[in-house]
C-alpha positions as CSV (number, residue, x, y, z in Angstrom):
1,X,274.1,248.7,-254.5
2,X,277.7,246.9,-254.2
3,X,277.8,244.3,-251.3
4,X,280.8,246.8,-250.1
5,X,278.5,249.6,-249.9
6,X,276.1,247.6,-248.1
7,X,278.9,246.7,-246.0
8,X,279.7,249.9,-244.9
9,X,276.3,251.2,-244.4
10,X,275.4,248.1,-242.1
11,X,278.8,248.8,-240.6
12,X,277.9,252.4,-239.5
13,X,274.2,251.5,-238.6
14,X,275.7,249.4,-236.1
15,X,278.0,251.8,-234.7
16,X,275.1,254.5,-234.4
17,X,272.8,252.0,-232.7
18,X,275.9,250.9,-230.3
19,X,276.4,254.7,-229.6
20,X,272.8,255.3,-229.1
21,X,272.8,252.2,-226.9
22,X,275.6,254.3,-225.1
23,X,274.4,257.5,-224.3
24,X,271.3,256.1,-223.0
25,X,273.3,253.6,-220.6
26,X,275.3,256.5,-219.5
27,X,272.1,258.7,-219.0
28,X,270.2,255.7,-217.2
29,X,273.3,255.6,-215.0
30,X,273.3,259.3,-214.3
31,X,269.2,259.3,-212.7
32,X,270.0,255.8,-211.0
33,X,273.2,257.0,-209.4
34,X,273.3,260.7,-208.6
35,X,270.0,260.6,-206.2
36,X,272.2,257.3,-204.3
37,X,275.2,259.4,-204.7
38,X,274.0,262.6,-203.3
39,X,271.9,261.1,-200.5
40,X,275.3,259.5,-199.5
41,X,277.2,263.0,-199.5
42,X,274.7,264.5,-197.8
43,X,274.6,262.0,-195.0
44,X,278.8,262.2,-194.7
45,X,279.0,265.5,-194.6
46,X,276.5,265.9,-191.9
47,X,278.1,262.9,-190.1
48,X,281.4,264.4,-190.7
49,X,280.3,267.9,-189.5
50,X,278.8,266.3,-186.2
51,X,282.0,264.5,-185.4
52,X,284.1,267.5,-185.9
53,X,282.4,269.3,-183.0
54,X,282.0,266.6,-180.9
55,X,284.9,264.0,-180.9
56,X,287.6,266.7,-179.5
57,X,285.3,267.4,-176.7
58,X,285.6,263.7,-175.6
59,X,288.5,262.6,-173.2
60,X,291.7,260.8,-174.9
61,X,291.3,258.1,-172.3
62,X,287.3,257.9,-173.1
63,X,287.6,257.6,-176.8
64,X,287.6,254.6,-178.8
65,X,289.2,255.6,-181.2
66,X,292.4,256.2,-179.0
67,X,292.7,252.2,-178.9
68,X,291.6,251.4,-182.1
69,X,293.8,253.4,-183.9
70,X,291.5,254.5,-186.7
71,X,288.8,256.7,-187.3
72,X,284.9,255.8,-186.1
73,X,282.5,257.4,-188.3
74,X,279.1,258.2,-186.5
75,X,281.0,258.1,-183.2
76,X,279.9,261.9,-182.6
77,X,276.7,261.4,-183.4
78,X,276.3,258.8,-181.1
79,X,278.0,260.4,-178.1
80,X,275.4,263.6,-178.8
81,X,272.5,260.7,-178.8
82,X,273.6,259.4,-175.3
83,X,274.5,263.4,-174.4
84,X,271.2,264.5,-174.5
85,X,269.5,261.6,-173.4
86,X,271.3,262.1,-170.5
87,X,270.7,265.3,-170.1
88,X,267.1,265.2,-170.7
89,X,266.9,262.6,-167.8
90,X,268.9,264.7,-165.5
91,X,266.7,267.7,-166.2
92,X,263.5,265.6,-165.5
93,X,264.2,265.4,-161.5
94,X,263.7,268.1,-159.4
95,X,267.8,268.7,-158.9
96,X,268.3,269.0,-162.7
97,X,265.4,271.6,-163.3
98,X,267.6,273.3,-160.1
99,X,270.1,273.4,-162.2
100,X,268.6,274.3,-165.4
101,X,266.6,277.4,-163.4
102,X,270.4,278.5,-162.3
103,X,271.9,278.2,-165.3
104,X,268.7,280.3,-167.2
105,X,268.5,283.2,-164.2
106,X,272.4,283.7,-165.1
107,X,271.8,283.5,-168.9
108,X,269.1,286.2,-168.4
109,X,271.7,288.7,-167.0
110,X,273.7,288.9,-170.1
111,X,271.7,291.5,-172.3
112,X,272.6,289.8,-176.6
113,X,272.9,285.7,-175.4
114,X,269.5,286.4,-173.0
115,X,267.1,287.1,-176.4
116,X,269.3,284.4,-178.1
117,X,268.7,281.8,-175.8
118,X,265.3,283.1,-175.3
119,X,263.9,283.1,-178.8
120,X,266.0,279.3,-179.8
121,X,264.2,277.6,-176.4
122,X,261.1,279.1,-178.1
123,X,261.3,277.4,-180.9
124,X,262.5,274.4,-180.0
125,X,259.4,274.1,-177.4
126,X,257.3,275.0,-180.2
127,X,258.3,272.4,-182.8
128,X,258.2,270.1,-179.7
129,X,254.7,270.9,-178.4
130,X,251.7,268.4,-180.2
131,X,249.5,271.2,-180.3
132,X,251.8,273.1,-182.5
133,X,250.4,274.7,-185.7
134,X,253.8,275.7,-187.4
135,X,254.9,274.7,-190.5
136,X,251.8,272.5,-191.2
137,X,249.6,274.3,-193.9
138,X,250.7,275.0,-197.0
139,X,250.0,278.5,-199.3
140,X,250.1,279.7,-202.0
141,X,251.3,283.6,-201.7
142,X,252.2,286.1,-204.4
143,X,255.8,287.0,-203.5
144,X,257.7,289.0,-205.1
145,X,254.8,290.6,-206.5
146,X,251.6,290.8,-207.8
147,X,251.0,287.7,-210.2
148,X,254.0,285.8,-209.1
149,X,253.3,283.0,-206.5
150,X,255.0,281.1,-204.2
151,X,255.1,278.3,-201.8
152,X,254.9,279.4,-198.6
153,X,254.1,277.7,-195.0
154,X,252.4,279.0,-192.1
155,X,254.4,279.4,-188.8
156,X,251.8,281.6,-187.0
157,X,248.0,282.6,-186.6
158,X,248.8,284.8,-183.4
159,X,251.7,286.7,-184.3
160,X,251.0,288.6,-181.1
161,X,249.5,292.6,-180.5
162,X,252.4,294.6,-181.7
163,X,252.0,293.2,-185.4
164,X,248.2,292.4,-184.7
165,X,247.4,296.2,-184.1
166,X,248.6,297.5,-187.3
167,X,247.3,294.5,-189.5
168,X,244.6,292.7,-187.9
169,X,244.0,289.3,-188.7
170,X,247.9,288.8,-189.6
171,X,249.2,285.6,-190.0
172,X,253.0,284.8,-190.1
173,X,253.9,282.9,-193.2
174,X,257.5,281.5,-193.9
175,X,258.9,281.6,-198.2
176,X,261.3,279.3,-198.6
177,X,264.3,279.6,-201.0
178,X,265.5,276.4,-203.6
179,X,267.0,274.7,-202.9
180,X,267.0,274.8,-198.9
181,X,263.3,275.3,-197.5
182,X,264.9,276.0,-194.4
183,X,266.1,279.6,-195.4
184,X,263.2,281.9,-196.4
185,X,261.6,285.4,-195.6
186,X,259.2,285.7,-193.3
187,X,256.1,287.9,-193.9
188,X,252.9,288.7,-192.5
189,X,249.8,289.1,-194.3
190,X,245.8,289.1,-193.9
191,X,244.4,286.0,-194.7
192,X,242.6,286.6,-197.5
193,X,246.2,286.9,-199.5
194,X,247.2,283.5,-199.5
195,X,245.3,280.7,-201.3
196,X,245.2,277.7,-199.1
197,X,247.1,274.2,-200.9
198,X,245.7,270.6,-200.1
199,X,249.4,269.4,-199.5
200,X,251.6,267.9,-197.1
201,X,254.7,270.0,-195.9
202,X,256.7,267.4,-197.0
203,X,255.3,267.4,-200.6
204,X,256.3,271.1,-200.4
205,X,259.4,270.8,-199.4
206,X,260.1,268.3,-202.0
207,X,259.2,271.0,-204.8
208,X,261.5,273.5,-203.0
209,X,263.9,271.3,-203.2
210,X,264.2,270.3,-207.0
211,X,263.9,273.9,-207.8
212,X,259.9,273.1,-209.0
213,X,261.3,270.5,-211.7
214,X,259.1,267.6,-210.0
215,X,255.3,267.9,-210.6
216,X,252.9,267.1,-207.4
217,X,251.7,263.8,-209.7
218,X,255.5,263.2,-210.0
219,X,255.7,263.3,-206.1
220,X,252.8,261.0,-205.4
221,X,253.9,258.5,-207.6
222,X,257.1,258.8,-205.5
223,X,255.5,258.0,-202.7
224,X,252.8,256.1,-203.4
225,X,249.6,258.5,-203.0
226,X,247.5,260.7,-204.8
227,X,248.0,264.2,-205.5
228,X,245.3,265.4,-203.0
229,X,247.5,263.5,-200.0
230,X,244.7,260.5,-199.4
């Protein structure tokens, strides 16, 4: 072989290793900085949401931003903090829960917002309570249909008598869609037709969430723990 052949074949050996070297920069790149760069969006936009609703409620004369003569990021989340820290304190006396009573016995007279407010308040007191079972066991349910199975959470063992009395037993178990567990249909079913997981919610979540690409081993090395959640 000429020394101008060898040349030229070292030549483009070096330009494929130097294009290889490349693509797998710009793919390393791409897993380092979409999670950062997502995470970051996701946090704006829900910061940016939050002040939309809340900064035109404040006074001209009450808002920093008035004086400072740019824009405060956060500064809606922060006047919601104080908000309802406020307002939890002033409902905790006996004039507040006054209040509160008032404002309920007038919300109960208006036929759609009464089962609105009604069923929210509900919830919210649920997801508060300690002794809440919702949303902490995790199943595996065939949904659609038979031989296709999906995550699924438990909201309820008590459903209550009008559900109860046509399928005893029932449970009420929540589906969530990918990529947002917090959509879903809600079903109810016996017990015997959901197969019980030994996972966290948040594992689950974490699979709704990536559409099922990440593995349960892939999620424990994540975090740190084993597969079984110990």
């Amino acid at each position: 072989m000429s020394l101008g052949k060898r040349t030229r074949e070292a030549v483009r050996t070096s330009r494929r290793k130097a294009l290889a070297a490349l693509r797998n920069w710009f793919f390393t790149g791409i897993v380092v900085g979409a999670p950062i760069g997502i995470t970051i969006w996701l946090v704006w936009s829900f910061v940016s949401f939050i002040d939309k609703q809340i900064k035109p409620l404040i006074p001209p004369d009450w808002n920093p931003e008035t004086y400072l003569k740019f824009a405060l990021p956060g500064l809606g989340i922060v006047v919601a903090v104080v908000g309802l820290t406020v307002l939890g304190a002033l409902t905790a006396n006996l004039i507040g829960r006054s209040f509160l009573e008032f404002g309920e016995r007038v919300l109960a007279r208006v036929p759609l917002v009464r089962s609105i407010y009604s069923a929210v308040k509900q919830v919210f007191e649920t997801f508060a309570s300690n002794e809440a079972s919702s949303f902490k066991e995790v199943v595996l349910i065939e949904f659609p249909g038979p031989g296709l199975w999906a995550l699924a959470f438990i909201t309820s063992r008590n459903p209550g008598a009008e559900i109860t009395d046509k399928i005893p037993n029932a449970i009420a178990v929540m589906i969530p869609t990918s990529p947002n567990p917090a959509m879903g249909h809600l079903v109810y079913v016996t017990p015997d037709k959901v197969v019980k997981l030994d996972m966290s919610v948040d594992r689950a979540a974490k699979l709704v969430i990536s559409f099922g690409i990440l593995s349960t081993e892939q999620l424990a090395d994540a975090t740190g723990k084993m597969p079984d959640g110990k």
